[in-house]
C-alpha positions as CSV (number, residue, x, y, z in Angstrom):
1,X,254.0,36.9,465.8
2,X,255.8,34.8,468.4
3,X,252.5,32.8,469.4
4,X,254.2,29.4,470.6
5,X,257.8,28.5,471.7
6,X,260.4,28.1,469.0
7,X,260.6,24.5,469.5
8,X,256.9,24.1,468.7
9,X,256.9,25.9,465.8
10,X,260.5,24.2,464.4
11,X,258.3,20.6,465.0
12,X,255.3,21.5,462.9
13,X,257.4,23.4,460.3
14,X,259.4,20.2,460.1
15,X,256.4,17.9,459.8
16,X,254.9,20.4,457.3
17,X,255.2,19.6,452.8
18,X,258.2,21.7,451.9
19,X,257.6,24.9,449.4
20,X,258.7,23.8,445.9
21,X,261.8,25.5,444.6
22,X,260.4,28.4,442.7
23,X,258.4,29.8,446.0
24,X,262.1,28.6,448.2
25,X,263.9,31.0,446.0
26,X,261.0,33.5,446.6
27,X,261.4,33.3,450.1
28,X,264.7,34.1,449.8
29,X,265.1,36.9,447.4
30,X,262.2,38.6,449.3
31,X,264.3,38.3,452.8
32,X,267.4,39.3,450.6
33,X,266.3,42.2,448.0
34,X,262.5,43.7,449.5
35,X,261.8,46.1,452.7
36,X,259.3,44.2,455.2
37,X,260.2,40.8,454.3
38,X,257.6,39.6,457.1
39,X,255.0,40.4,455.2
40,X,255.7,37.7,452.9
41,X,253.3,34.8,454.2
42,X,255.9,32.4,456.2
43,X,256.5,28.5,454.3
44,X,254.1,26.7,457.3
45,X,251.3,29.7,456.4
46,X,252.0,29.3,452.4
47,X,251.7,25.4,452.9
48,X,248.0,25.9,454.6
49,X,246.8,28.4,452.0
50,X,248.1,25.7,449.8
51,X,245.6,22.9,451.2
52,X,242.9,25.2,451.7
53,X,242.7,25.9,448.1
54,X,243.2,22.4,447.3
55,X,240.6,21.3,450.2
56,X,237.7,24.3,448.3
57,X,238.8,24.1,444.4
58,X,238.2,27.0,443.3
59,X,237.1,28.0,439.8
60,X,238.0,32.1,440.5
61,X,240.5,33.6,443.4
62,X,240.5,36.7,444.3
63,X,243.4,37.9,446.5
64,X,243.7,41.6,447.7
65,X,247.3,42.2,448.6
66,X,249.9,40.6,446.6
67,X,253.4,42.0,448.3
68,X,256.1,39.7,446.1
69,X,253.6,37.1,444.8
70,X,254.4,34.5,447.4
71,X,250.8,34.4,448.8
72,X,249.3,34.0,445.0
73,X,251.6,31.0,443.9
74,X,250.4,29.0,447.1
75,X,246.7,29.9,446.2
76,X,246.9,29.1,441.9
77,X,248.1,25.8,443.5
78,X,244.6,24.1,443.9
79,X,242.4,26.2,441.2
80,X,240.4,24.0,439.2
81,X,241.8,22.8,435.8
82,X,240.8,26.1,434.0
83,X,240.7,28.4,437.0
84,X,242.0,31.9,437.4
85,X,243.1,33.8,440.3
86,X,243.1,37.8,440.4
87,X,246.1,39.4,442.4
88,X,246.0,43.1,443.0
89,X,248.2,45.4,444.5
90,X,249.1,49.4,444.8
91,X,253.2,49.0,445.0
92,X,254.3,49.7,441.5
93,X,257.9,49.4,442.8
94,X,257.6,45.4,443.1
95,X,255.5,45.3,439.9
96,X,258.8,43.6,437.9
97,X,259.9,41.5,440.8
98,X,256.6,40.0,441.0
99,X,256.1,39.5,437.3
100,X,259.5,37.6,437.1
101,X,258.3,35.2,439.5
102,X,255.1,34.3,438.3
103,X,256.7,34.0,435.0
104,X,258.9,30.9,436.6
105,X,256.1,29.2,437.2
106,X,253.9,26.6,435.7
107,X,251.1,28.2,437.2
108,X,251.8,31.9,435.1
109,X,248.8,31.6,433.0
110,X,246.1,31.3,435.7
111,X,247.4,34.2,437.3
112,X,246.2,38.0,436.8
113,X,248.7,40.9,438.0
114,X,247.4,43.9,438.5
115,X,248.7,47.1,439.9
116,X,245.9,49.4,441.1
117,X,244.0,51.1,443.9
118,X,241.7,47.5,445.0
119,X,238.8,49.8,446.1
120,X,238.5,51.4,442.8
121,X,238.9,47.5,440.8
122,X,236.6,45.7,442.8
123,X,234.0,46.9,442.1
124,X,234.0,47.1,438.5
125,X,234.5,43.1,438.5
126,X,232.1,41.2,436.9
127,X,232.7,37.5,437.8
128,X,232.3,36.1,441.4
129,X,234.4,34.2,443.3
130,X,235.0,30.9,445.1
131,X,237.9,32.3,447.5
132,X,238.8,35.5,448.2
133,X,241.7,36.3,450.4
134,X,242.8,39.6,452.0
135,X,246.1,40.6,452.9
136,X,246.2,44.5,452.4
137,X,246.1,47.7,454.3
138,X,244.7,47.3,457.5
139,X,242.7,50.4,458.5
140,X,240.7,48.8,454.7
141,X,239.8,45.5,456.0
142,X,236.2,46.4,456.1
143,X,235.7,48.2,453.0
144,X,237.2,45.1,451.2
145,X,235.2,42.9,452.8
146,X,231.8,44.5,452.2
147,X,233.2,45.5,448.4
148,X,233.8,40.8,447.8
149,X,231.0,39.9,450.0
150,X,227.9,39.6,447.0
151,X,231.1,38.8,444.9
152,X,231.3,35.6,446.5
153,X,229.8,32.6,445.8
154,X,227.1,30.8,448.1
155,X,229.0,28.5,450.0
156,X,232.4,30.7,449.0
157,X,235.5,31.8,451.4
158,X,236.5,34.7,452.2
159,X,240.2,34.8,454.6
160,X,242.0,37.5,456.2
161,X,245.4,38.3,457.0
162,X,247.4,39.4,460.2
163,X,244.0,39.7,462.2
164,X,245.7,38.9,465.5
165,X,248.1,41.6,464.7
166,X,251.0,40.5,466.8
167,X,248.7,39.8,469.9
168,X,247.7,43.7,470.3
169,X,244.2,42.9,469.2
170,X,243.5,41.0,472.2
171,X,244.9,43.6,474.6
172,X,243.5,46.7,475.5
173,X,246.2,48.8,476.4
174,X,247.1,48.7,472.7
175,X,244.9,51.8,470.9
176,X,246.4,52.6,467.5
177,X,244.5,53.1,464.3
178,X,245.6,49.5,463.1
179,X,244.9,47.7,466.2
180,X,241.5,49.1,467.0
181,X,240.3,49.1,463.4
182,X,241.2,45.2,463.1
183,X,239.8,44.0,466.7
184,X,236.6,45.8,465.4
185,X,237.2,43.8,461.7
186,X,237.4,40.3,464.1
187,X,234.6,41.8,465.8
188,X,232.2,42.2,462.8
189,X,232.7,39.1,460.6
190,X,232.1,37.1,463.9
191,X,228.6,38.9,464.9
192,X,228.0,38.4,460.7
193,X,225.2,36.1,460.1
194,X,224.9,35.3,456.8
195,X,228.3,33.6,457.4
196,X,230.2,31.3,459.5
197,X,234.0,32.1,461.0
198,X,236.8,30.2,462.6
199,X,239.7,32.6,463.6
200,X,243.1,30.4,463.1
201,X,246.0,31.2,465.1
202,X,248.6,30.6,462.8
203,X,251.2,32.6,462.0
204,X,249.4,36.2,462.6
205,X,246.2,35.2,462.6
206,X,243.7,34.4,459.6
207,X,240.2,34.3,460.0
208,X,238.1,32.1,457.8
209,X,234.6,33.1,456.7
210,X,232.1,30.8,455.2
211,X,229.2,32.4,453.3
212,X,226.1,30.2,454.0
């Protein structure tokens, strides 16, 4: 996920809001205590989560993907005044660990755990959305996004994780199922038109989608 030299990154992470202390000591314990700590989204990629929710306001937040909750505190951070933001995940083993840190934080009661299969609790939801952001199982990108899409409001987000997939995307020797399945994902939400799409290369990759 190396994209640009060390020093470059080092400047804008050091020119970047720091995390507040609760999502610090999330950082942390995640790198310390949970397998595949780099799937925790980075401070710099938390931070610009942070001001895109700020930038939209959401009312409803939809996140598919929680991992230890890290992603989900930066989001809560700019919901409206009596906004709620869904998380859902299928690890049952980080259930508690993720529970304890929302609990820390101010922001507990506008967020919704739940553990669960996300293709069998999307679609019994019954409000829409303002911001949806996916950061799940790969070879499932598509069937997410086509489960949120009506859920989304007019004029509503939808972004998406790890879409540059550590630069295989882009080239062609690479052939796995992950690889091919998310250059084909890039492929489809830019050739969508009842939206518009900026693909972001910050930390892996997120790709924004606007729905007109």
């Amino acid at each position: 996920m190396e994209f640009i030299s060390k020093e470059l990154d080092e400047y804008c992470v050091g020119h970047t809001s720091t995390e507040n202390e609760i999502l610090n000591k999330l950082n942390r314990e995640t790198h310390a205590k949970v397998l595949q700590p780099r799937m925790l989204s980075s401070h710099f990629q938390g931070r610009f989560l942070s001001m895109l929710s700020h930038m939209i306001r959401p009312k409803n937040i939809l996140e598919i993907g929680t991992f230890t909750g890290y992603s989900a505190l930066c989001l809560a951070e700019g919901l409206q005044e009596n906004g709620k933001l869904l998380t859902i995940d299928v690890n049952e083993e980080l259930e508690n660990f993720v529970i304890g840190f929302l609990n820390q934080s101010s922001l507990k009661n506008k967020i919704e755990f739940r553990i669960g299969n996300a293709l069998d609790i999307i679609p019994k939801l019954t409000q829409t959305f303002d911001l949806v952001f996916i950061d799940a199982d790969k070879l499932n990108y598509h069937k997410y996004y086509d489960l949120v899409f009506d859920k989304v409001n007019q004029g509503g987000y939808i972004i998406s994780d790890n879409v540059l997939w550590s630069g295989k995307v882009f080239d062609p020797s690479k052939k796995d199922k992950d690889t091919v399945s998310i250059r084909a994902f890039n492929k489809k939400l830019h050739e969508d038109p009842r939206t518009e799409n900026i693909l972001l290369p910050i930390r892996d990759g997120l790709i924004v989608v606007r729905k007109r």
